[in-house]
Every structure is written in structure tokens, then in C-alpha cells.
C-alpha positions as CSV (number, residue, x, y, z in Angstrom):
1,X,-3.4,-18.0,15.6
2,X,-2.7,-14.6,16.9
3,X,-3.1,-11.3,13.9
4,X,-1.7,-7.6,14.7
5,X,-2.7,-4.8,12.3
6,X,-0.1,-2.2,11.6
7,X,-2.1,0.8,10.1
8,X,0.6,3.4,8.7
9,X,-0.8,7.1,9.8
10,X,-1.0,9.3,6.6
11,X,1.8,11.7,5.9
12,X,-0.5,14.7,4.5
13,X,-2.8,13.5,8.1
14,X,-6.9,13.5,7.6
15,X,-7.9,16.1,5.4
16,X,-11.6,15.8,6.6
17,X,-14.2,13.7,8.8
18,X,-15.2,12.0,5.6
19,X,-10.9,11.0,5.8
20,X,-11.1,10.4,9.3
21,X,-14.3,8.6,9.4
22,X,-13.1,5.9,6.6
23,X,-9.7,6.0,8.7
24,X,-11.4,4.8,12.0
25,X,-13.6,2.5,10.0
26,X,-10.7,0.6,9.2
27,X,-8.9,0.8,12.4
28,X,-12.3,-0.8,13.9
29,X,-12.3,-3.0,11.1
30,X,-8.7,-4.5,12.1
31,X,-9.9,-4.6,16.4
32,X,-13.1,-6.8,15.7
33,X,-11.0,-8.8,13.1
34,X,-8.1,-9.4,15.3
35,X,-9.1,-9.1,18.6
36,X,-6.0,-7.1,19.0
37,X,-5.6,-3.1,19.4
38,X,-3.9,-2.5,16.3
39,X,-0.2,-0.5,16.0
40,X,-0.5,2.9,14.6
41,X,2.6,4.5,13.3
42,X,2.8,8.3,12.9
43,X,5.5,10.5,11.9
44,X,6.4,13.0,14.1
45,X,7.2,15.4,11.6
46,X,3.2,15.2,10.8
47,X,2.3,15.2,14.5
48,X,4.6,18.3,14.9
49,X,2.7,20.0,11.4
50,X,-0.5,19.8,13.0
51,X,-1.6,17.3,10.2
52,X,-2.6,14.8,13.4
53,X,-4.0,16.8,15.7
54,X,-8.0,15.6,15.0
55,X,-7.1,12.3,15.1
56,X,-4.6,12.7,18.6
57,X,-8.1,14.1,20.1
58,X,-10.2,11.3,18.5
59,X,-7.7,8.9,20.4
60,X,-8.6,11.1,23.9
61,X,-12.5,11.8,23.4
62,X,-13.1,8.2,22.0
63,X,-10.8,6.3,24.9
64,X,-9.4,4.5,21.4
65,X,-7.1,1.1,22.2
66,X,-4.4,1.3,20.5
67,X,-0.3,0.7,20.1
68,X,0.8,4.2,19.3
69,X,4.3,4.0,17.5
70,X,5.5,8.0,16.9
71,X,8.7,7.9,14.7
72,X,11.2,10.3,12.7
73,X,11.2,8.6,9.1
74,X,12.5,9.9,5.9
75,X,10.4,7.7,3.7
76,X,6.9,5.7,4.4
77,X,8.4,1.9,4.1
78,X,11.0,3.0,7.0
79,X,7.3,3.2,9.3
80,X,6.5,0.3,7.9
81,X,10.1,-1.1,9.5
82,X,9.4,0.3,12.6
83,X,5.8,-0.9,12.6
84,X,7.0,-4.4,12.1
85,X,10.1,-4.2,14.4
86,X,7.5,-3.7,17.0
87,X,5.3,-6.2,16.8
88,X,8.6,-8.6,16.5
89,X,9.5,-7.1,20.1
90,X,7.2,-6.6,21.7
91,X,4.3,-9.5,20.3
92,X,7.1,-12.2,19.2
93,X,4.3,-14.8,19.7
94,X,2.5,-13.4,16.8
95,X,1.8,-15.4,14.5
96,X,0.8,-13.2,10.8
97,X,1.7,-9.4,10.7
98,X,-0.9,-7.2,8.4
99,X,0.7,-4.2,7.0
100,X,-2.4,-1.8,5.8
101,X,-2.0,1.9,4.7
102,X,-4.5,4.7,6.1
103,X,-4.4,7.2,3.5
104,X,-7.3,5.1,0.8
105,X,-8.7,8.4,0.7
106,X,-10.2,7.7,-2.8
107,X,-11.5,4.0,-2.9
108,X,-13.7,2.5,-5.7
109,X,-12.4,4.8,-8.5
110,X,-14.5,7.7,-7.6
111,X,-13.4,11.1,-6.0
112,X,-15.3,13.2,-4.1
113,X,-13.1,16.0,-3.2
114,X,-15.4,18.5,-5.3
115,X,-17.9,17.7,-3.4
116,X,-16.3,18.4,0.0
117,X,-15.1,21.1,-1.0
118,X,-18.6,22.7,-1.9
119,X,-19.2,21.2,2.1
120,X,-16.2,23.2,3.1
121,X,-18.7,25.4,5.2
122,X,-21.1,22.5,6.8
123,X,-18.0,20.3,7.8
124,X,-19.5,18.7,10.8
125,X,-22.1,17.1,8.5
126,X,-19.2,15.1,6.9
127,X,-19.1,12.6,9.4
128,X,-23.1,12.5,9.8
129,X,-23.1,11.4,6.1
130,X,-20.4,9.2,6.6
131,X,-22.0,7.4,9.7
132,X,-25.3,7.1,8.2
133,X,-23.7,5.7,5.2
134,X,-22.3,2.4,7.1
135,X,-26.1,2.3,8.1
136,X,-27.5,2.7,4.4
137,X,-29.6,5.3,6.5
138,X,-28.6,8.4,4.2
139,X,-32.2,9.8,3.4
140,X,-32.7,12.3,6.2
141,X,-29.0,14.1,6.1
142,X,-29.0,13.9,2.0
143,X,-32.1,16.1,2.6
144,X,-30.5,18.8,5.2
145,X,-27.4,18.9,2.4
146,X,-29.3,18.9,-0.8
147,X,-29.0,23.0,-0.9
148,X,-25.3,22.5,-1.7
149,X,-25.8,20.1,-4.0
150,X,-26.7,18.9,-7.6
151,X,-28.6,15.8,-7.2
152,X,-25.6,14.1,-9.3
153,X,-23.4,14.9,-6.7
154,X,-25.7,13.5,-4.4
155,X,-25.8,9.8,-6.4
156,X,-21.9,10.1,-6.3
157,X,-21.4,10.9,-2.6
158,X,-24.3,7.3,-1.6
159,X,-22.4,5.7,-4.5
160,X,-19.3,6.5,-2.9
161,X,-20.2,5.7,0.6
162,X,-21.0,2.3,-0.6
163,X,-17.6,1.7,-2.2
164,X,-16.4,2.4,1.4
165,X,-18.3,-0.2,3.1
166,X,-17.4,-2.7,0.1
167,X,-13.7,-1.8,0.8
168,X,-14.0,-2.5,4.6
169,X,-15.3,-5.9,4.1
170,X,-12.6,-6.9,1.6
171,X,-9.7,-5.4,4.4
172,X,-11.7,-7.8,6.7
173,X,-11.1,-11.0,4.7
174,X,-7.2,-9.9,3.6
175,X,-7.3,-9.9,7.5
176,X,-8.7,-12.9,8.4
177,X,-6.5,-14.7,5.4
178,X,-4.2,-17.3,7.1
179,X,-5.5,-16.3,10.5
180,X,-7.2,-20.4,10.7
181,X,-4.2,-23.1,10.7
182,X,-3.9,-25.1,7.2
183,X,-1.0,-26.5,5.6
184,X,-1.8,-24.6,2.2
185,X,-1.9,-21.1,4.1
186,X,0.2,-18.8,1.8
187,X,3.4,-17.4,3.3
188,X,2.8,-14.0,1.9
189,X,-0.2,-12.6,0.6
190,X,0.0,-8.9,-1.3
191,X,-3.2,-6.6,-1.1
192,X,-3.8,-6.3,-5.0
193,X,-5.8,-3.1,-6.4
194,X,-6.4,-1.5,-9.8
195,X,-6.9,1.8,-10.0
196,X,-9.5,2.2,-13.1
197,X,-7.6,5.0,-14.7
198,X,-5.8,4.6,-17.8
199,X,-3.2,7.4,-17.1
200,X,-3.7,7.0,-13.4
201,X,0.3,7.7,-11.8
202,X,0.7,4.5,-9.8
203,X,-0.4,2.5,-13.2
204,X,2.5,4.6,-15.3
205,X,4.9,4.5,-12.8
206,X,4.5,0.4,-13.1
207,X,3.6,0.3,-16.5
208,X,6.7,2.4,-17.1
209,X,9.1,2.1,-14.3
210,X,8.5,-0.6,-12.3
211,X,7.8,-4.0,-14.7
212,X,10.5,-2.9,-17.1
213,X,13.2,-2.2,-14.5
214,X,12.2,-5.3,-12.6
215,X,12.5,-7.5,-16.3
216,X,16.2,-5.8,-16.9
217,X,17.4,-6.9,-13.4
218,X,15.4,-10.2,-12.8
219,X,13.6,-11.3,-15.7
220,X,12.8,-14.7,-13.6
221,X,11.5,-12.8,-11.0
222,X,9.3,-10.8,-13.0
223,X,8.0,-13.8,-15.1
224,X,7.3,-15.3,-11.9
225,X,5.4,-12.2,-10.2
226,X,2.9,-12.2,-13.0
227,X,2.0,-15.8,-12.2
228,X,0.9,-15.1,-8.1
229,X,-2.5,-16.4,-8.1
230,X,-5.5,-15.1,-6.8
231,X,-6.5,-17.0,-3.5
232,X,-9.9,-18.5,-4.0
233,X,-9.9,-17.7,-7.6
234,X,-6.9,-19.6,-9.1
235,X,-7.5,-19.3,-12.7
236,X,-6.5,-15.3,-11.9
237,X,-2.8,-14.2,-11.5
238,X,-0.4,-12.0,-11.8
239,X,0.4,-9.1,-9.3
240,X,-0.6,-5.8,-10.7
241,X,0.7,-3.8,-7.5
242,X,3.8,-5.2,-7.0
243,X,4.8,-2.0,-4.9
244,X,1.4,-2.2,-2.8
245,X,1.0,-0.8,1.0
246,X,-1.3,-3.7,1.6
247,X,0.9,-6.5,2.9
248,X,0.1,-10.0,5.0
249,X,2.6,-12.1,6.0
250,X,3.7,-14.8,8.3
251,X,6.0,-13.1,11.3
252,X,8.8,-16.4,11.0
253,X,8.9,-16.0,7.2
254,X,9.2,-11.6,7.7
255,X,12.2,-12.4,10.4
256,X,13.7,-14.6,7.7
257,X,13.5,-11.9,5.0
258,X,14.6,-8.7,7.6
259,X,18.0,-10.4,7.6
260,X,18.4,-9.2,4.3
261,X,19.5,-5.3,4.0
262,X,15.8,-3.5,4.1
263,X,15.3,-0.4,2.5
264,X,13.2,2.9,3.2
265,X,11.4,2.7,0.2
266,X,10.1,-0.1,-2.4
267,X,9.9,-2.8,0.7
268,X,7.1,-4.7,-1.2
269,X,9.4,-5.4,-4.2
270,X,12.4,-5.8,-2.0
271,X,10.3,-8.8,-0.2
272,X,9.5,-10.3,-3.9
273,X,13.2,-10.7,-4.8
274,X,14.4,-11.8,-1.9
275,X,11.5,-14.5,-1.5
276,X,13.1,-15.8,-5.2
277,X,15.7,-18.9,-5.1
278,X,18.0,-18.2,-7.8
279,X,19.9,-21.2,-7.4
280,X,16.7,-23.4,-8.0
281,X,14.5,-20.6,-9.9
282,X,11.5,-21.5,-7.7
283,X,9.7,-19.3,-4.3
284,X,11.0,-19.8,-1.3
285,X,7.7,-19.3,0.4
286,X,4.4,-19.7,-0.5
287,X,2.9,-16.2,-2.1
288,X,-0.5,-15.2,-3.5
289,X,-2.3,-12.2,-4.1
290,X,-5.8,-11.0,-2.8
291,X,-7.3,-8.6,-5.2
292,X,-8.8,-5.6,-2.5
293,X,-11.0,-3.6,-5.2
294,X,-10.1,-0.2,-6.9
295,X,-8.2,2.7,-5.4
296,X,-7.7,5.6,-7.5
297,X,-5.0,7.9,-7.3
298,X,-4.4,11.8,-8.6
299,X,-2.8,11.6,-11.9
300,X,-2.7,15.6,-12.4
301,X,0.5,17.2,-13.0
302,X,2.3,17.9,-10.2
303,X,2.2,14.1,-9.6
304,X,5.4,14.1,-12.2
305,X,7.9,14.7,-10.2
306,X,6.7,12.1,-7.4
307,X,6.6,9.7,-10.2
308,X,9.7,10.2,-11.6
309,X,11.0,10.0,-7.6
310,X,9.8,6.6,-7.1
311,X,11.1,5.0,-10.7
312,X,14.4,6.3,-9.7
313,X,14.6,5.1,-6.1
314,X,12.9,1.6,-7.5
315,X,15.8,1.8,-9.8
316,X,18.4,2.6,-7.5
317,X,17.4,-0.4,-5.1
318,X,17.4,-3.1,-8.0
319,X,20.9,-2.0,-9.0
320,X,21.8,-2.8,-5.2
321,X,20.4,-5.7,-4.8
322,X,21.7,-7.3,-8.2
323,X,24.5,-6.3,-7.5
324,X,24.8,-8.1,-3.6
325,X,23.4,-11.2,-5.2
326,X,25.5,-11.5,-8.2
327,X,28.6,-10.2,-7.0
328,X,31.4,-13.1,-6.9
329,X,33.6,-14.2,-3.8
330,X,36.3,-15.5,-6.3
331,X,38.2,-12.8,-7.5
332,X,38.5,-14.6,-11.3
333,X,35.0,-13.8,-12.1
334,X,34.7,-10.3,-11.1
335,X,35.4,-9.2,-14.2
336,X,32.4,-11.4,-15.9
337,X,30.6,-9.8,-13.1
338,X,31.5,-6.1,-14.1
339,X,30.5,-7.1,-17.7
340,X,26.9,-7.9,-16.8
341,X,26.6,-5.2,-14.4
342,X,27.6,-2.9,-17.2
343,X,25.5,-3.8,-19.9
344,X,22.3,-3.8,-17.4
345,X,23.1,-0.7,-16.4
346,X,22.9,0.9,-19.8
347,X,19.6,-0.7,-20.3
348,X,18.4,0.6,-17.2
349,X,19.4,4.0,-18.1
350,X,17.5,3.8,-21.2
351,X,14.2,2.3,-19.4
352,X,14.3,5.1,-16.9
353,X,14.4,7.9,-19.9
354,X,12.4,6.1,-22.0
355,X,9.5,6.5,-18.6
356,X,10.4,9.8,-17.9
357,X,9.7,11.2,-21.6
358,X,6.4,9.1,-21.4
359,X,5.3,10.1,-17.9
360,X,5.6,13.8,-19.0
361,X,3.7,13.2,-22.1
362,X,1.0,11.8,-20.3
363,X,0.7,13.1,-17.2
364,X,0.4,16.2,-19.5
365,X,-3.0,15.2,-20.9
């Protein structure tokens, strides 16, 4: 069974060579797994910023294999449209499409970006620690950089070097998942993370956005989603990411669901619906979750407005797709229709300013 990766290039580009080393670890990760040169889809309008230009001279210095895709997006699920679209053209014998983002820039909880920025001035060494890290070798260069740092800070950057490595492994089996032939291979399997921060902003924005909305407009659904099993470990289940980045699925079963209206945003969610029977109240496909490790997030301030951003557009697509589902061809029930529409929009109104009055208390603290 053929596997393509598509690796979604980060908006903000690669901050640093500790960023662009993790970044090329998992683009190696997906050409050993795969076999295949995996698609990498950049926005121009980061390519024209400047925000790709080390890793457009990694491609040329390295003689990297690759499928560069180079597109004008408004939103990051639009890339990952164009990402799948093609693979579907141009690979249509493939047979499982693996969506991965490549901005896990803080993976296993811990953040190191004081640290680099005390390294601000010994920059090349980033990728020296980095390397030596997949190695375990770290001795020697901990010893050039231990002048610019505490010896806590040292214990954080191994401990977060080895989160790294512990991540790559686990993209390596969400890979491989479904890549052998077996009747029981799941038809959609979603990348599954926690974040390990009570206040962190992806857990508010689903704590407070995402589940409630979901319930208003498809309590089965939602019911349902928190039942997804964990492959290998079936007595664990229920999806905490429901809007995750980390996506691998069958390519028949994503042509089936791309002839439904996609959107630019919320795609992950958009698949979950749409992979719901609502005349018989049961999957269509077969879904579970792999659960990937911890990724942690920024939760300061200025995350509020991003927040609030995404509960409304997660909003906004729910109302749209209740309302293509539900709406009636016979003109004598348009009016029951109307009814229910009405009443689930007033409760959706009040779910959305219920979040935004808790995000802003919180994301105050």
C-alpha cells in the first residue's frame, strides 16, 4: 500500500535551527516511513516575507526530494486542500494520505524559547545541539554552551531534545498506521495531543468553543466523537483535538468526503460531521484516534483575539452545515425547519458569549 506525507510549511516560517532542525527531522521521518518524497505546501505570502528563505536554501545545499506545492491561501486548512488535491492528481494510486503540520515548535509541554533567546548570539550552535541530541551525544557541546547557561536550563534543553526524538517516533507509527492491508484498518485516524496546560488556548477554545458548539448543532455527533477509540489501546476514547492538524486517512474515503462543500478553516471537524449517518445515527467509515504525545501552545494574551477568531469561524461553519443538512426539499416543512434553526441559533449565540467572557478572564491570568 502506497503512503504520501503532506507536511504544511509554517505560516510564521522557522524561527531558528532548533525549528528548522525538528522540521527536517520530521520531513526525514515521513521519506524513510513512506518511501515517498513527501509534498510540502508553502504559502507564498511567507515565501514572499522572507519567513522561508532558510529553509528554500536548505532544499538547494541539502539536494532535498521533495513535492514543492507554493500557494496563495487565506487560511491554513485551504493548504491543506491544496495539499490533498495534489496528491489526488497527481498520485491517484495512492492509497492513505497523511496530513501532518510543521510548526510543533513546542512538543512535550516544555518551551525553550528563553533559552534560545539567551543563544540569540551563538545561533549556529542551535543545530549542533539539536544534531547531537538525535544522537544522545550532547556532553561535549552542553560544555562549549554552559557560559550562557544555568545548569537548569541545561536539564531543560537534553530534556527537551528527548521529547523531540519521542515525538518523531510516535509521527513514525501515526505513519505507518493502515499502511499494511487488514480488513479492520480504520478509515480515518486523527493525530490526538494534549497540551498539559490547564489554561493552555487550544484547550479553552475546545473546552469553550468547540465541544459546546458542536453539542448545540449535533449533539449525536458530539456523543459519538467522545467515543473514538484509541488504536491499540481500546479501553481509551474520546477525541480531545477534534480540530487537530494531524490527520490520516484513506484517499477513496477523502474523495468521498471532498464532494461535500470544504471549507478554509475547521476541515478536521468538517470531516467528523460529514463521516456521521444521520439517517441511521452510526459512522459511515471506520474512525479512531492515535494519541501523538503533548504539544503545548502559547496561552499569553494576545492569543485572545486568535481564540476568539477560531470559535467564531467554528461557529459560523456549523451553522452552514446544519443548515445544508437539515434544510427540507418540501416546501411544507420549511417552516419546522426555520423553527429549529432559530432556536439553535440563540443558543449558539449564548455559547459563543458565554466563551468569549471566559477566554478573557482566563487568558488574563
Amino acid at each position: 500500500m502506497t503512503t504520501r506525507a503532506i507536511i504544511i510549511f509554517p505560516y510564521a516560517g522557522l524561527k531558528n535551527k532548533v525549528q528548522s532542525g525538528i522540521f527536517w527531522k520530521l520531513f526525514d521521518c515521513c521519506s524513510k516511513t513512506t518511501l515517498n518524497p513527501p509534498i510540502v505546501v508553502v504559502s507564498m505570502e511567507t515565501k514572499q516575507k522572507g519567513k522561508a528563505k532558510n529553509f528554500y536554501e536548505d532544499i538547494a545545499t541539502n539536494d532535498r526530494f521533495l513535492d514543492l506545492v507554493e500557494i496563495w491561501a487565506v487560511d491554513t486548512c485551504q493548504r491543506w486542500l491544496t495539499g490533498w488535491g495534489y496528491v489526488l492528481d497527481h498520485y491517484p494510486d495512492t492509497d492513505r494520505l497523511v496530513l501532518l503540520p510543521g510548526d510543533t515548535e513546542q512538543i512535550g509541554g516544555l518551551s525553550i524559547k528563553h533559552i534560545l533567546c539567551k543563544l540569540e548570539d551563538v545561533d549556529t550552535k542551535l543545530g549542533e545541539i539539536f544534531e547531537l541530541g538525535r544522537t544522545g551525544d550532547v556532553n561535549i557541546l552542553l560544555k562549549k554552551i554552559a557560559f550562557y547557561l544555568e545548569t537548569e536550563e541545561i536539564n531543560q534543553l537534553i530534556k527537551f531534545m528527548g521529547n523531540v526524538n519521542q515525538f518523531i517516533d510516535k509521527v513514525q507509527q501515526f505513519i505507518e498506521l493502515g499502511s499494511y492491508p487488514h480488513p479492520d484498518n480504520p478509515d480515518i485516524i486523527i493525530g490526538d495531543y494534549i497540551t498539559g496546560l490547564e489554561f493552555s488556548a487550544k484547550d479553552l477554545i475546545d473546552r469553550y468553543g468547540t465541544f459546546p458548539l458542536l453539542a448545540n448543532w449535533f449533539p449525536g455527533v458530539t456523543t459519538h466523537i467522545n467515543q473514538i477509540r484509541e488504536i491499540d489501546e481500546w479501553e481509551k476514547s474520546g477525541v480531545k483535538k477534534p480540530r487537530s492538524e494531524f490527520l490520516n486517512i484513506k484517499q477513496k474515503v477523502l474523495r468521498e468526503l471532498l464532494e461535500y462543500r470544504p471549507f478554509a478553516y475547521e476541515q478536521t471537524l468538517n470531516i467528523l460531521i460529514r463521516s456521521w449517518d444521520f439517517n441511521s445515527d452510526q459512522w459511515k467509515y471506520k474512525l479512531a484516534k492515535f494519541t501523538l504525545g503533548t504539544i503545548q501552545d502559547d496561552n499569553s494574551f494576545r492569543q485572545y483575539r486568535d481564540c476568539i477568531d477560531q470559535i467564531e469561524r467554528t461557529e459560523r461553519m456549523l451553522r452552514v452545515i446544519w443548515k445544508q443538512i437539515n434544510e427540507p426539499q418540501d416546501l411544507e416543512d420549511y417552516q419546522k425547519f426555520v423553527d429549529n434553526y432559530e432556536k439553535l441559533d440563540v443558543r449558539s449565540t449564548a455559547i459563543r458569549e458565554s466563551a468569549t467572557i471566559v477566554l478573557r478572564a482566563l487568558l488574563q491570568t
